[in-house]
PyMOL Python script that loads the backbone (N, CA, C, O; Angstrom):
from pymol import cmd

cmd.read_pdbstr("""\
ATOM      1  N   UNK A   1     113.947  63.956  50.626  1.00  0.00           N
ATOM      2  CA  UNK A   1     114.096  63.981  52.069  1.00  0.00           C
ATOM      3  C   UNK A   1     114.795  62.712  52.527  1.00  0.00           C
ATOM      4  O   UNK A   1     114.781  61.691  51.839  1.00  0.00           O
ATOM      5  N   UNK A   2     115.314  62.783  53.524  1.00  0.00           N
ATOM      6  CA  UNK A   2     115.996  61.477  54.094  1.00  0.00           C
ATOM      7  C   UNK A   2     115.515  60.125  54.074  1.00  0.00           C
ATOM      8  O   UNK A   2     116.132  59.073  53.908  1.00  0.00           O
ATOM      9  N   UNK A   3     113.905  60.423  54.340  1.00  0.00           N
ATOM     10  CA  UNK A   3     113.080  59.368  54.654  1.00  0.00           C
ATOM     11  C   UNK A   3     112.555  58.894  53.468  1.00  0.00           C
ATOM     12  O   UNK A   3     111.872  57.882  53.621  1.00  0.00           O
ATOM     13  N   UNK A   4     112.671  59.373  52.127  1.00  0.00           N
ATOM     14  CA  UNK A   4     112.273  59.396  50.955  1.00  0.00           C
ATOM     15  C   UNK A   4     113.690  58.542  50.098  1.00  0.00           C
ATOM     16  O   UNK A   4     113.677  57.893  49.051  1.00  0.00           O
ATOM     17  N   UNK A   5     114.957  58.903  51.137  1.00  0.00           N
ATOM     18  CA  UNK A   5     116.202  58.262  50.254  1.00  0.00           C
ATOM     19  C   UNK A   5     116.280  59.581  49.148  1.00  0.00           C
ATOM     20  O   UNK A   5     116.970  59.037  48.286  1.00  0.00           O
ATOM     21  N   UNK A   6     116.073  60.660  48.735  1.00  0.00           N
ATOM     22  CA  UNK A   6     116.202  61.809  47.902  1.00  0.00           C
ATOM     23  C   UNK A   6     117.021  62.751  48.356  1.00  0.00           C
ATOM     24  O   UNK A   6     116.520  63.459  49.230  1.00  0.00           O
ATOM     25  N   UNK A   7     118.503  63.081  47.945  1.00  0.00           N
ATOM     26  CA  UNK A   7     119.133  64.046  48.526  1.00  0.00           C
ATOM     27  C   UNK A   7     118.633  64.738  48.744  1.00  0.00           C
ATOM     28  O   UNK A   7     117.746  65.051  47.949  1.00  0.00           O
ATOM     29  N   UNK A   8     118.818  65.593  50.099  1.00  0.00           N
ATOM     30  CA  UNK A   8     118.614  66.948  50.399  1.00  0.00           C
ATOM     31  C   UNK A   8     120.173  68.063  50.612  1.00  0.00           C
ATOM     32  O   UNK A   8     121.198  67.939  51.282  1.00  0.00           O
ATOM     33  N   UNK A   9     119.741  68.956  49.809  1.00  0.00           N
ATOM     34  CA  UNK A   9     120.615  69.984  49.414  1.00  0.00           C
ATOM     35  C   UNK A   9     120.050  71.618  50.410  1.00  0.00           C
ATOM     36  O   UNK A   9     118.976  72.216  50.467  1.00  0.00           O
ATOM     37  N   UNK A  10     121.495  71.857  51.098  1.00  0.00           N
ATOM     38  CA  UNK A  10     121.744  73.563  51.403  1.00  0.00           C
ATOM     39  C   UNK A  10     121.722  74.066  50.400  1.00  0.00           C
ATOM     40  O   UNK A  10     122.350  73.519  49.494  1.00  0.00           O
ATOM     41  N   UNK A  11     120.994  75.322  50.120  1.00  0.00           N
ATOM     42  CA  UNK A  11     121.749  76.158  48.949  1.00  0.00           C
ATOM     43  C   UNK A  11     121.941  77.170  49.973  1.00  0.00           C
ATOM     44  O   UNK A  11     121.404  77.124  51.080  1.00  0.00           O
ATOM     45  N   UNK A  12     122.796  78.171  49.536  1.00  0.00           N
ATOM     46  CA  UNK A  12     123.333  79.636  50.213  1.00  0.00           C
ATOM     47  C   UNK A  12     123.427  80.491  48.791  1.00  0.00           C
ATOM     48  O   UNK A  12     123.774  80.006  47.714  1.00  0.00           O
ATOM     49  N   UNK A  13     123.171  81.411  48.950  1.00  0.00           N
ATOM     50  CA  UNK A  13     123.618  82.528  48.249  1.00  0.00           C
ATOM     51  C   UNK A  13     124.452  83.676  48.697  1.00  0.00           C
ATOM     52  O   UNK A  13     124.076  84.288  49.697  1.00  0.00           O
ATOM     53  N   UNK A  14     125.500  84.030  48.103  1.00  0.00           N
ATOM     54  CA  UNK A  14     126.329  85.039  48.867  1.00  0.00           C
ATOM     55  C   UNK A  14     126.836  86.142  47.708  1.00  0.00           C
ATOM     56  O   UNK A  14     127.738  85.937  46.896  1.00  0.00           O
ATOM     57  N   UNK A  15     126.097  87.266  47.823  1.00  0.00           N
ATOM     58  CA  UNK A  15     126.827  88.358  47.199  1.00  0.00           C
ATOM     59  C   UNK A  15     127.340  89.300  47.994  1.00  0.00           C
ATOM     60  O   UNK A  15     127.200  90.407  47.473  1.00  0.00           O
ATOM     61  N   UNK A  16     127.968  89.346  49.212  1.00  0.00           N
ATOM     62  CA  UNK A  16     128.086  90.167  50.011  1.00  0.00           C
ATOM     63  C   UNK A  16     129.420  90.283  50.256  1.00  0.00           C
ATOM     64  O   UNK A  16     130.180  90.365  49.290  1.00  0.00           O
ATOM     65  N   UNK A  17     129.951  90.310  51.635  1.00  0.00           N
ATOM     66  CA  UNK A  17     131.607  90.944  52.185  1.00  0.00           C
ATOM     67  C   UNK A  17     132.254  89.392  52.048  1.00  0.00           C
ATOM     68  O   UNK A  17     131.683  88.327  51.812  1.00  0.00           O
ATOM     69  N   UNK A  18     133.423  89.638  52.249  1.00  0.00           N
ATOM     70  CA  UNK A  18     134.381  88.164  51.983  1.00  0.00           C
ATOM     71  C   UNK A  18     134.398  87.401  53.540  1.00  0.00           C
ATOM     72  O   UNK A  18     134.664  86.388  54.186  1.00  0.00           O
ATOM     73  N   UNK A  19     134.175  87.995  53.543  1.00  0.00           N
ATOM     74  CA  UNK A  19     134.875  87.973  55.456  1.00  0.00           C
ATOM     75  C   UNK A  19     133.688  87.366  56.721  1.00  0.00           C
ATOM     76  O   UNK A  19     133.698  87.388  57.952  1.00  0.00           O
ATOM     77  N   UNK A  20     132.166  86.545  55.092  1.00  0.00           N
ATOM     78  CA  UNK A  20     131.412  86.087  55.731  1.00  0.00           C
ATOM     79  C   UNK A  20     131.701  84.455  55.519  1.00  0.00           C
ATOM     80  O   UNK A  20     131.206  83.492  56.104  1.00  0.00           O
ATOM     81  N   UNK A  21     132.563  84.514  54.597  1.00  0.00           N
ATOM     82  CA  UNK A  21     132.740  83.065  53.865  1.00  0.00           C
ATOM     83  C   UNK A  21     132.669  82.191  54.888  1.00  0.00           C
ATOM     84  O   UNK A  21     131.554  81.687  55.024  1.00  0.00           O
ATOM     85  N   UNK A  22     133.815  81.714  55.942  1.00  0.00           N
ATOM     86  CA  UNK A  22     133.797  80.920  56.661  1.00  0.00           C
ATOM     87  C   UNK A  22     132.761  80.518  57.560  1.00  0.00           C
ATOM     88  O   UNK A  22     132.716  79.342  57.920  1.00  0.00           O
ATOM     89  N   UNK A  23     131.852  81.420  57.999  1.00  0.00           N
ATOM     90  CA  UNK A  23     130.315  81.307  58.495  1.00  0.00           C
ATOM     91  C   UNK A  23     129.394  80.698  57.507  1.00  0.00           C
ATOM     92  O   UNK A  23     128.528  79.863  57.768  1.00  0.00           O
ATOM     93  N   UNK A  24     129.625  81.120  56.532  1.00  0.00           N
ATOM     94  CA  UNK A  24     128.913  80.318  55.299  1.00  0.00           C
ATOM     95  C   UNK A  24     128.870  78.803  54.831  1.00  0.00           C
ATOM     96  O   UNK A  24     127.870  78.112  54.635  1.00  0.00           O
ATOM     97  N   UNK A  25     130.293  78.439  54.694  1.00  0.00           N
ATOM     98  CA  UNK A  25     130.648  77.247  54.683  1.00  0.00           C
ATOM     99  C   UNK A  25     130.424  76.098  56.219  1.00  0.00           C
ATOM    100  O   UNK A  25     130.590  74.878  56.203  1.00  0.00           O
ATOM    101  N   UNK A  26     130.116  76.736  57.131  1.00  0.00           N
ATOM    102  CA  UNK A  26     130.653  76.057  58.538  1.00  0.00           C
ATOM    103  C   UNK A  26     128.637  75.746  58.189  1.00  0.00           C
ATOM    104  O   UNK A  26     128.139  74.624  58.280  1.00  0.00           O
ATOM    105  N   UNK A  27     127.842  76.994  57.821  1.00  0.00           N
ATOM    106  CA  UNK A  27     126.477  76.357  58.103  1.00  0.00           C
ATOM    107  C   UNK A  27     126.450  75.070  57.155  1.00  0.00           C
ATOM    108  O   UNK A  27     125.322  74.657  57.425  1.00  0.00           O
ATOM    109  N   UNK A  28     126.777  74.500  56.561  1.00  0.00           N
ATOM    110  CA  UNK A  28     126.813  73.712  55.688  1.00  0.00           C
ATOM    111  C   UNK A  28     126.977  72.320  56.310  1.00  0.00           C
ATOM    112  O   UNK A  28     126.248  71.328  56.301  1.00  0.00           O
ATOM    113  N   UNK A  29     128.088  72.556  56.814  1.00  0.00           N
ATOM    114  CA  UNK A  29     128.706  71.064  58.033  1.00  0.00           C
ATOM    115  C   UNK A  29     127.331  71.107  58.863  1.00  0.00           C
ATOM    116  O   UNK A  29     126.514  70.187  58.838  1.00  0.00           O
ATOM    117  N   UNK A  30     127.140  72.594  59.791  1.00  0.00           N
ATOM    118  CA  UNK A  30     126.164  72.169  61.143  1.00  0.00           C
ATOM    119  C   UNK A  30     124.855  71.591  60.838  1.00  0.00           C
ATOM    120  O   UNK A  30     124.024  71.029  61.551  1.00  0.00           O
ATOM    121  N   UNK A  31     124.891  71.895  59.506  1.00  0.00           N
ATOM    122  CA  UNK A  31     123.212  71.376  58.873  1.00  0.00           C
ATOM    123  C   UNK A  31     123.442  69.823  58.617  1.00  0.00           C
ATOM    124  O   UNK A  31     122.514  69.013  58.625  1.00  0.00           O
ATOM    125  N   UNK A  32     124.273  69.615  58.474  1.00  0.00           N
ATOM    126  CA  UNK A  32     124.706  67.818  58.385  1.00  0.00           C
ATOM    127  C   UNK A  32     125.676  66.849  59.256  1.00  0.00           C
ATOM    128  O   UNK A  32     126.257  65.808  58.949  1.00  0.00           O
ATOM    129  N   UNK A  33     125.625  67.584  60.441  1.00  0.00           N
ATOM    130  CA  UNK A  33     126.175  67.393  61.557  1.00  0.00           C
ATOM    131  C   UNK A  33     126.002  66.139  62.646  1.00  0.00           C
ATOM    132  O   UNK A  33     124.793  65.911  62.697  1.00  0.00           O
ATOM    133  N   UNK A  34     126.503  65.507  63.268  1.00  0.00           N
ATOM    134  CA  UNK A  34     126.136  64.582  63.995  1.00  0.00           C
ATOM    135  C   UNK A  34     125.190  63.630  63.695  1.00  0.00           C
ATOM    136  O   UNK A  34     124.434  63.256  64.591  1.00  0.00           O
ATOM    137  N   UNK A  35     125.107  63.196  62.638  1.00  0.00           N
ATOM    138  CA  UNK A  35     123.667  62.614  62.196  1.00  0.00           C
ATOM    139  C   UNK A  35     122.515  62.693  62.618  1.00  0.00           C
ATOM    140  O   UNK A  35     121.773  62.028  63.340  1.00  0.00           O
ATOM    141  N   UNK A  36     122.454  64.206  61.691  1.00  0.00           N
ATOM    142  CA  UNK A  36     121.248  64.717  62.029  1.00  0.00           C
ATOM    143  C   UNK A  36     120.325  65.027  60.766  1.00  0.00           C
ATOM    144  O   UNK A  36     119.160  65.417  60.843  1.00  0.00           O
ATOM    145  N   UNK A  37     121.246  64.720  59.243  1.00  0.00           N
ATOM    146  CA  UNK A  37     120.685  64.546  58.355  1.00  0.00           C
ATOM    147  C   UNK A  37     120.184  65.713  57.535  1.00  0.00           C
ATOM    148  O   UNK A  37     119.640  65.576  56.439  1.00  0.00           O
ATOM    149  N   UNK A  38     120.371  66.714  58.052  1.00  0.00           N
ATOM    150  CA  UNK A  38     119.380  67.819  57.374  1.00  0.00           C
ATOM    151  C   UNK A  38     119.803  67.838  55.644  1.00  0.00           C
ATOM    152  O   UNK A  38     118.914  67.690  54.805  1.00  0.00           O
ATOM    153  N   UNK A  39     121.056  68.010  55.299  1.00  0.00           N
ATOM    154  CA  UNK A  39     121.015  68.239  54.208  1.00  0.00           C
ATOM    155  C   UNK A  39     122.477  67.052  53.897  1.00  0.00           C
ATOM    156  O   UNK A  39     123.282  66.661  54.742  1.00  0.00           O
ATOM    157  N   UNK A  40     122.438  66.752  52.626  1.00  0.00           N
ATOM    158  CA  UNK A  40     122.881  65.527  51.930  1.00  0.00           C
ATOM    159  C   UNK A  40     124.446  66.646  51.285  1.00  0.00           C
ATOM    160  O   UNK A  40     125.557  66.116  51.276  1.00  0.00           O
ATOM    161  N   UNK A  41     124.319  67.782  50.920  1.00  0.00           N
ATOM    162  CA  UNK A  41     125.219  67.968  49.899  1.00  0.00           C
ATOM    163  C   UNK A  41     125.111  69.894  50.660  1.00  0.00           C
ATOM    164  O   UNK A  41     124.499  70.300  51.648  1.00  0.00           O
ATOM    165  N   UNK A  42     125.861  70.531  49.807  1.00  0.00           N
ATOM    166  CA  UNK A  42     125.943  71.847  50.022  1.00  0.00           C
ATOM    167  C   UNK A  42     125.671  72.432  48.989  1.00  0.00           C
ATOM    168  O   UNK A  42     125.817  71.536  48.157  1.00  0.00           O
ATOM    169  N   UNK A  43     125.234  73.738  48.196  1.00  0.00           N
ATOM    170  CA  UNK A  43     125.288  74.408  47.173  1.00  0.00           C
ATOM    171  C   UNK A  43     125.570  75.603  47.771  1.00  0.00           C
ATOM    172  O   UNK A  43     124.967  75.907  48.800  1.00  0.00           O
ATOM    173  N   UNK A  44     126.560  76.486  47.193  1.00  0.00           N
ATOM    174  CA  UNK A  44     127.141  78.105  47.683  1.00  0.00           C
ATOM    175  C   UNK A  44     126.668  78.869  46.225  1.00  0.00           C
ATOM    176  O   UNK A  44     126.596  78.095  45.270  1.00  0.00           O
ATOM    177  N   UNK A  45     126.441  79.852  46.035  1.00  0.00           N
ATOM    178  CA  UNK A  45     126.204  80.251  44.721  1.00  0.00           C
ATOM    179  C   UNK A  45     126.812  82.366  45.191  1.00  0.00           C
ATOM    180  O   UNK A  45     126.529  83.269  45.979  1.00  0.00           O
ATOM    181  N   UNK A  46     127.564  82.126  44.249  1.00  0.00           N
ATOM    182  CA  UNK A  46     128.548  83.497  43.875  1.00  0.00           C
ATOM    183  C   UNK A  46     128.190  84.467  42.492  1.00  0.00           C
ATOM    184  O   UNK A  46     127.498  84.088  41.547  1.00  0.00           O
ATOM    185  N   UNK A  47     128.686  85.491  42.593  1.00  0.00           N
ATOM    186  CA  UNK A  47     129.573  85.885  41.471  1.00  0.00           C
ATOM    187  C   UNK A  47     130.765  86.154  41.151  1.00  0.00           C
ATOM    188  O   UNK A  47     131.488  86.717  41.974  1.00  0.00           O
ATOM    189  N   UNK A  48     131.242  85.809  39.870  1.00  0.00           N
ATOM    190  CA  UNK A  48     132.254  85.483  39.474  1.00  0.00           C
ATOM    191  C   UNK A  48     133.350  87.124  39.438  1.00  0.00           C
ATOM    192  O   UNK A  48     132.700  88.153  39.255  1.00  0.00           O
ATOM    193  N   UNK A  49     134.630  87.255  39.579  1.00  0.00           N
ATOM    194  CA  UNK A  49     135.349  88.535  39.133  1.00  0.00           C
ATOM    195  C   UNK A  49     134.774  89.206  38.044  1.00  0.00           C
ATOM    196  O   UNK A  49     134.516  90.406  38.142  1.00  0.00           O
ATOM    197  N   UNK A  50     134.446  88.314  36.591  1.00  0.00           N
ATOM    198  CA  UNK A  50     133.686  88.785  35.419  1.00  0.00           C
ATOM    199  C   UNK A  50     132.733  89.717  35.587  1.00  0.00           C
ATOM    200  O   UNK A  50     132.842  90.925  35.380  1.00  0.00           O
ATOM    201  N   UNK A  51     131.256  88.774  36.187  1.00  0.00           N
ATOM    202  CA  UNK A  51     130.407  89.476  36.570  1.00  0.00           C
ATOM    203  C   UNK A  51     130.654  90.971  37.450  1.00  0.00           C
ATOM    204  O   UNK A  51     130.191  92.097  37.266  1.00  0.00           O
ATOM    205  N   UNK A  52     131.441  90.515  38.305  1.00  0.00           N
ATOM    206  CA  UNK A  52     131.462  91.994  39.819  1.00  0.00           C
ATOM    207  C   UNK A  52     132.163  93.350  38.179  1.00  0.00           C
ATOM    208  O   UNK A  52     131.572  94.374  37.834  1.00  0.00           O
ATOM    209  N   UNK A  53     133.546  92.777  37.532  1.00  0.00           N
ATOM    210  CA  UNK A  53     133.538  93.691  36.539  1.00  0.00           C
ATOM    211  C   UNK A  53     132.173  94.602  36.248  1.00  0.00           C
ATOM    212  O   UNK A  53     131.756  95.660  36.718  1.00  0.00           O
ATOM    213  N   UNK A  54     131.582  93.481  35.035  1.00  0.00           N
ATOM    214  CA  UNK A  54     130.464  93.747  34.298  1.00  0.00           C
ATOM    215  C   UNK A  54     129.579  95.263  34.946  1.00  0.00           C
ATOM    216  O   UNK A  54     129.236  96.337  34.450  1.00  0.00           O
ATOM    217  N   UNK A  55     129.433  94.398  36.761  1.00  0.00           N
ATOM    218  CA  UNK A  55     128.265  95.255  37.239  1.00  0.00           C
ATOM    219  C   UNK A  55     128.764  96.608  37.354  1.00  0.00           C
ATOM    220  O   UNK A  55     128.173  97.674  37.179  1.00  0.00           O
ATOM    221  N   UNK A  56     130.084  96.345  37.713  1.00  0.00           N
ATOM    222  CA  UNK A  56     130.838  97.713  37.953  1.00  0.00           C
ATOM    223  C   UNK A  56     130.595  99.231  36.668  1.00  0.00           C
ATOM    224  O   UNK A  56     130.209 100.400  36.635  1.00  0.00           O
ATOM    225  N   UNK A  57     131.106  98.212  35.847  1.00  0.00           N
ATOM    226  CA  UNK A  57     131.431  99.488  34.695  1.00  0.00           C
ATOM    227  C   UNK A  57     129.854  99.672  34.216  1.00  0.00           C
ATOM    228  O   UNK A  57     129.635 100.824  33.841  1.00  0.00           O
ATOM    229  N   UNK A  58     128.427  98.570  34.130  1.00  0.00           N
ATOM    230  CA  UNK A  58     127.402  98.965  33.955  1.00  0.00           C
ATOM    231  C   UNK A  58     126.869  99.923  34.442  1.00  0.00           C
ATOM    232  O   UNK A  58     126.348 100.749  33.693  1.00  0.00           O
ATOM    233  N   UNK A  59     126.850 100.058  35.568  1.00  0.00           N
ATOM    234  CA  UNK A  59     126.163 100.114  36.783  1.00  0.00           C
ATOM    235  C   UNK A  59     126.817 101.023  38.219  1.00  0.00           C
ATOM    236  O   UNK A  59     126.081 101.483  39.092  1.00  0.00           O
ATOM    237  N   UNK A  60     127.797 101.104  38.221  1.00  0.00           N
ATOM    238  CA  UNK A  60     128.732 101.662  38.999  1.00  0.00           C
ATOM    239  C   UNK A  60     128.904 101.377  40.438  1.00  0.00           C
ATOM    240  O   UNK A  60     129.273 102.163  41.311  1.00  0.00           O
ATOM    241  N   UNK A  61     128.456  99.645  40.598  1.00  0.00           N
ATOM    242  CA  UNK A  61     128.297  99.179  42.160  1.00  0.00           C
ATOM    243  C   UNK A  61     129.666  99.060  41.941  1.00  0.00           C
ATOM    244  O   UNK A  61     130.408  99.013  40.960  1.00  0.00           O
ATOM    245  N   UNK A  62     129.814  99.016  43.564  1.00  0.00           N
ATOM    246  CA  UNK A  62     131.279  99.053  44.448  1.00  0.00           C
ATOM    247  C   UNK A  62     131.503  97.178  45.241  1.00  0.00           C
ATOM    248  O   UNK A  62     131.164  96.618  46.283  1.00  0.00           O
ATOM    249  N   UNK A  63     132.062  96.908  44.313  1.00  0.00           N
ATOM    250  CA  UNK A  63     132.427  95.258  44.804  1.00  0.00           C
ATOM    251  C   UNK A  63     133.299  95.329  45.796  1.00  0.00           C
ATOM    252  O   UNK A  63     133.427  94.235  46.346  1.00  0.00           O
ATOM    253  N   UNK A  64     134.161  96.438  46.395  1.00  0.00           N
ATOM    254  CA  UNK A  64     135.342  96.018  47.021  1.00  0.00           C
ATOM    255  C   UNK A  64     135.157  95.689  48.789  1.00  0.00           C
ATOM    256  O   UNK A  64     134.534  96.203  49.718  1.00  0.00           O
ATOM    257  N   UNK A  65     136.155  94.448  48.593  1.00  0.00           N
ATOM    258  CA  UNK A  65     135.832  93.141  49.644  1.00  0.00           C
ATOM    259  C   UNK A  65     134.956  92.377  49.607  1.00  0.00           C
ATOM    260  O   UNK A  65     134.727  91.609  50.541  1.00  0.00           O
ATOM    261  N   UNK A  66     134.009  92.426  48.117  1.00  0.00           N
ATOM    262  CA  UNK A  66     132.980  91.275  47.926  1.00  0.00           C
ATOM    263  C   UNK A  66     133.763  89.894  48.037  1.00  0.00           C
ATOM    264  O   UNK A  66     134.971  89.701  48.172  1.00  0.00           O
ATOM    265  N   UNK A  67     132.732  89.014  47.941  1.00  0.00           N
ATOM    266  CA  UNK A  67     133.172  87.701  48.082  1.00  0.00           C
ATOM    267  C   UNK A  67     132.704  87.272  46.409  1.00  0.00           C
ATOM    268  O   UNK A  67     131.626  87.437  45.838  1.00  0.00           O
ATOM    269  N   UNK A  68     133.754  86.777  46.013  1.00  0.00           N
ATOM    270  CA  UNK A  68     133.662  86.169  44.682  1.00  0.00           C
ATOM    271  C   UNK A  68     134.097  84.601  44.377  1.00  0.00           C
ATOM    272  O   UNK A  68     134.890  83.947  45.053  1.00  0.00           O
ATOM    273  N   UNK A  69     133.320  84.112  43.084  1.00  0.00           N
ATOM    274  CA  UNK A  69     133.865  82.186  43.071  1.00  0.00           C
ATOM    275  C   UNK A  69     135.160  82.270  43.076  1.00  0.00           C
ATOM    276  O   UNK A  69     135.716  81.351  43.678  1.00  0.00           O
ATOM    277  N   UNK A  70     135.987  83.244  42.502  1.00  0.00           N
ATOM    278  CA  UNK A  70     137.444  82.687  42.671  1.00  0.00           C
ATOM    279  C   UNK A  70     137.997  82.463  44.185  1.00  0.00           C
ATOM    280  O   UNK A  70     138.731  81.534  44.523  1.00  0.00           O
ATOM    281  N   UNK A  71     137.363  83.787  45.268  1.00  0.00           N
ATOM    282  CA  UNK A  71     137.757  83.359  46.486  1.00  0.00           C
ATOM    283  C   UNK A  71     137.272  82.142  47.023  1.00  0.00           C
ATOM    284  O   UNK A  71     137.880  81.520  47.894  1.00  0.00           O
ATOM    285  N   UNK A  72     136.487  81.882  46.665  1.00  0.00           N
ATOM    286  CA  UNK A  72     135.249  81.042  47.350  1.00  0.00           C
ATOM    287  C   UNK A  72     136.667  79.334  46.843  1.00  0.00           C
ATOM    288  O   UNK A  72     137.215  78.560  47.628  1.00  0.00           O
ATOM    289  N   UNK A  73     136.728  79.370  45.877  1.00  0.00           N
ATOM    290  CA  UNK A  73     137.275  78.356  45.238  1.00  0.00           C
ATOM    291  C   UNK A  73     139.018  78.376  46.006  1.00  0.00           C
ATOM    292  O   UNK A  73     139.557  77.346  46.410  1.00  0.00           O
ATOM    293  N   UNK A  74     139.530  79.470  46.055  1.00  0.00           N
ATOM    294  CA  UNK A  74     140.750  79.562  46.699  1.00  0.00           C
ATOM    295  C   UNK A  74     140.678  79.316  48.067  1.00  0.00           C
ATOM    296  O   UNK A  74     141.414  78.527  48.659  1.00  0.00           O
ATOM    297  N   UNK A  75     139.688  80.069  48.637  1.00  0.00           N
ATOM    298  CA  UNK A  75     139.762  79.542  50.152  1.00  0.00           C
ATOM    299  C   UNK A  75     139.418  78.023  50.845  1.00  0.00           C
ATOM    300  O   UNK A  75     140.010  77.538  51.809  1.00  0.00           O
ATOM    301  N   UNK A  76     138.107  77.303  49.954  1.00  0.00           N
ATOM    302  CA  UNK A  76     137.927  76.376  50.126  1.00  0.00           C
ATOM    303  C   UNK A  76     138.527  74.951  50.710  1.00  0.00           C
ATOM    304  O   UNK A  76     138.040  74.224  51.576  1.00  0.00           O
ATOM    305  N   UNK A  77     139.853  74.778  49.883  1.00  0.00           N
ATOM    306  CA  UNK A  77     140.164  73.903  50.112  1.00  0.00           C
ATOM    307  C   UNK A  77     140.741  73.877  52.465  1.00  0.00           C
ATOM    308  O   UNK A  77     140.599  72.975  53.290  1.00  0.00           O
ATOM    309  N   UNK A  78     141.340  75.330  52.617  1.00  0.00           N
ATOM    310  CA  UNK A  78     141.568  75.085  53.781  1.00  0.00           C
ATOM    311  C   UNK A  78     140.165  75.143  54.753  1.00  0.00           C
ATOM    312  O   UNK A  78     140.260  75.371  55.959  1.00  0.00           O
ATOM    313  N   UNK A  79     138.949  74.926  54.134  1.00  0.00           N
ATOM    314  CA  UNK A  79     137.702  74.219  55.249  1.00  0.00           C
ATOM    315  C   UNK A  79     137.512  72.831  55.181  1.00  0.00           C
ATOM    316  O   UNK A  79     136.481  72.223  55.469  1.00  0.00           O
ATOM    317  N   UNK A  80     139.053  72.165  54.598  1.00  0.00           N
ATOM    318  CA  UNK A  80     138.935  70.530  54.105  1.00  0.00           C
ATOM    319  C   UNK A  80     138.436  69.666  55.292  1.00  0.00           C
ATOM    320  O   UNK A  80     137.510  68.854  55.297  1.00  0.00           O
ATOM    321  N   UNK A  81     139.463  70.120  56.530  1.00  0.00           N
ATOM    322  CA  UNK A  81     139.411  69.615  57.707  1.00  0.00           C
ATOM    323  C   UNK A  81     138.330  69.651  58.813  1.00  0.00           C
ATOM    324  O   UNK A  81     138.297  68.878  59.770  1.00  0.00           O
ATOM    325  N   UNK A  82     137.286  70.833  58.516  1.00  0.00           N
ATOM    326  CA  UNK A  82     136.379  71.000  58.945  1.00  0.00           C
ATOM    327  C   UNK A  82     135.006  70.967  58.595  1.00  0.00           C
ATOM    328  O   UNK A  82     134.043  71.439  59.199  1.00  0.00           O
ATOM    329  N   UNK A  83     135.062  70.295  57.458  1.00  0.00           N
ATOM    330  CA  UNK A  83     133.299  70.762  56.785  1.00  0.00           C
ATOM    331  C   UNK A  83     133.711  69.276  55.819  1.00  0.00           C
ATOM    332  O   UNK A  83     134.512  69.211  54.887  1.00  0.00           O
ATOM    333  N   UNK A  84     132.842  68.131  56.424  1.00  0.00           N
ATOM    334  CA  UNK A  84     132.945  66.884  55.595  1.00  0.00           C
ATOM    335  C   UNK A  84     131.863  66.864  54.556  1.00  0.00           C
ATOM    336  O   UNK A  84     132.114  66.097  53.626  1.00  0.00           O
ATOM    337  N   UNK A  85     130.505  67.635  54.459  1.00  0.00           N
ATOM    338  CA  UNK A  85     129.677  67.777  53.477  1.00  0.00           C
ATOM    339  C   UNK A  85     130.224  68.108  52.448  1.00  0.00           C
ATOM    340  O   UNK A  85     131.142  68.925  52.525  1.00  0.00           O
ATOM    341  N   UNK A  86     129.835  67.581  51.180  1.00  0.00           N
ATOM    342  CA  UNK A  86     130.229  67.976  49.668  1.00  0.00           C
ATOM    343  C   UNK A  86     129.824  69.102  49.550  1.00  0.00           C
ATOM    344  O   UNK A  86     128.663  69.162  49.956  1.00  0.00           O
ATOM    345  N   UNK A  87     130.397  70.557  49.001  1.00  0.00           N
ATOM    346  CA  UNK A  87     129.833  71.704  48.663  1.00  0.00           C
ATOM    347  C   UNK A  87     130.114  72.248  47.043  1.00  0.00           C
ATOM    348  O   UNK A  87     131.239  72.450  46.585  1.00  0.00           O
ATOM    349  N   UNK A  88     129.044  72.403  46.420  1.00  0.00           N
ATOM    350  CA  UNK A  88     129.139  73.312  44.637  1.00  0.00           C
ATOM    351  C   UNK A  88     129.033  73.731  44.681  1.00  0.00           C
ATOM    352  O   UNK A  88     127.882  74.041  44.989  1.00  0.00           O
ATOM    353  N   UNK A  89     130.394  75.037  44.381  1.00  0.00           N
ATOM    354  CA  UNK A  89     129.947  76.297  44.503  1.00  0.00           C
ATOM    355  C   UNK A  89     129.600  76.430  42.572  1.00  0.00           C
ATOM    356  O   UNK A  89     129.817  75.697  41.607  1.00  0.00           O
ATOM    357  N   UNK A  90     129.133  77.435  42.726  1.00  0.00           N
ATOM    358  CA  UNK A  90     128.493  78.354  41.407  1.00  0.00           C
ATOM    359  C   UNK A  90     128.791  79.677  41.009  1.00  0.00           C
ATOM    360  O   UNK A  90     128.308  80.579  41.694  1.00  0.00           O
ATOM    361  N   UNK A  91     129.571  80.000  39.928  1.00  0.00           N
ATOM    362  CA  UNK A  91     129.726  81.199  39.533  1.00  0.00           C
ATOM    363  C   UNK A  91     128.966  81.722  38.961  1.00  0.00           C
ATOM    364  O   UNK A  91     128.719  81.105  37.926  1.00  0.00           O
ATOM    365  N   UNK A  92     128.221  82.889  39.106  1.00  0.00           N
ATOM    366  CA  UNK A  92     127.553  83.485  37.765  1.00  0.00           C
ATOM    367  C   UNK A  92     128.315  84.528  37.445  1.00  0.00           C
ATOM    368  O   UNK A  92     128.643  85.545  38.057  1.00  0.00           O
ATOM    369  N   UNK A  93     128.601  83.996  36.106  1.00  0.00           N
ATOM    370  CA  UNK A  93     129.154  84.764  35.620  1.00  0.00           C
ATOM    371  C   UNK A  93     128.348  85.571  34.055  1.00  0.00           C
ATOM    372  O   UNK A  93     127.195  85.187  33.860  1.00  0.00           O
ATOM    373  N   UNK A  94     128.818  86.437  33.193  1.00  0.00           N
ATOM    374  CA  UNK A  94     128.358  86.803  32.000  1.00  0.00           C
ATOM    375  C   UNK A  94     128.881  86.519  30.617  1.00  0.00           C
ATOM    376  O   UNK A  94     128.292  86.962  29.631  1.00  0.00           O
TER     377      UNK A  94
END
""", "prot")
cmd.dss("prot")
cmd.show_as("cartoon", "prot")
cmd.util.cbc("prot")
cmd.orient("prot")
């Protein structure tokens, strides 16, 4: 905690539509906003193209317009200007 001097970390999880990303990333900034401290760092956690494969041909879920680490990683850089918190994203992949 802050008061402890111990980072505090967002995590998010996102397996869902692409088109939530930027809401995703922006909670990240508002949680560490104005010095207000809430969280020290960001964590986003995905799945990877691999995985959405995998589940597909296992399983026969329908990924299309999921949000995946490669987008997550491609889009990223243009929230440079807006989101000064450090964010890791995470692929799971198989």
């Amino acid at each position: 905690t802050p008061s402890t001097g111990c980072p505090v970390k967002g995590v998010h999880i996102n397996f869902g539509h692409a088109s939530f990303l930027g809401t995703d990333l922006l909670k990240f900034q508002m949680a560490s906003y104005s010095n207000l401290d809430f969280i020290d760092f960001g964590v986003y956690i995905t799945t990877t193209k691999a995985m959405q494969k995998f589940l597909t041909n296992q399983y026969g879920h329908n990924w299309e317009g999921s949000l995946n680490f490669e987008k997550v990683e491609k889009y990223l850089p243009y929230f440079k200007s807006a989101i000064q918190v450090p964010i890791y994203v995470i692929g799971i992949d198989v």
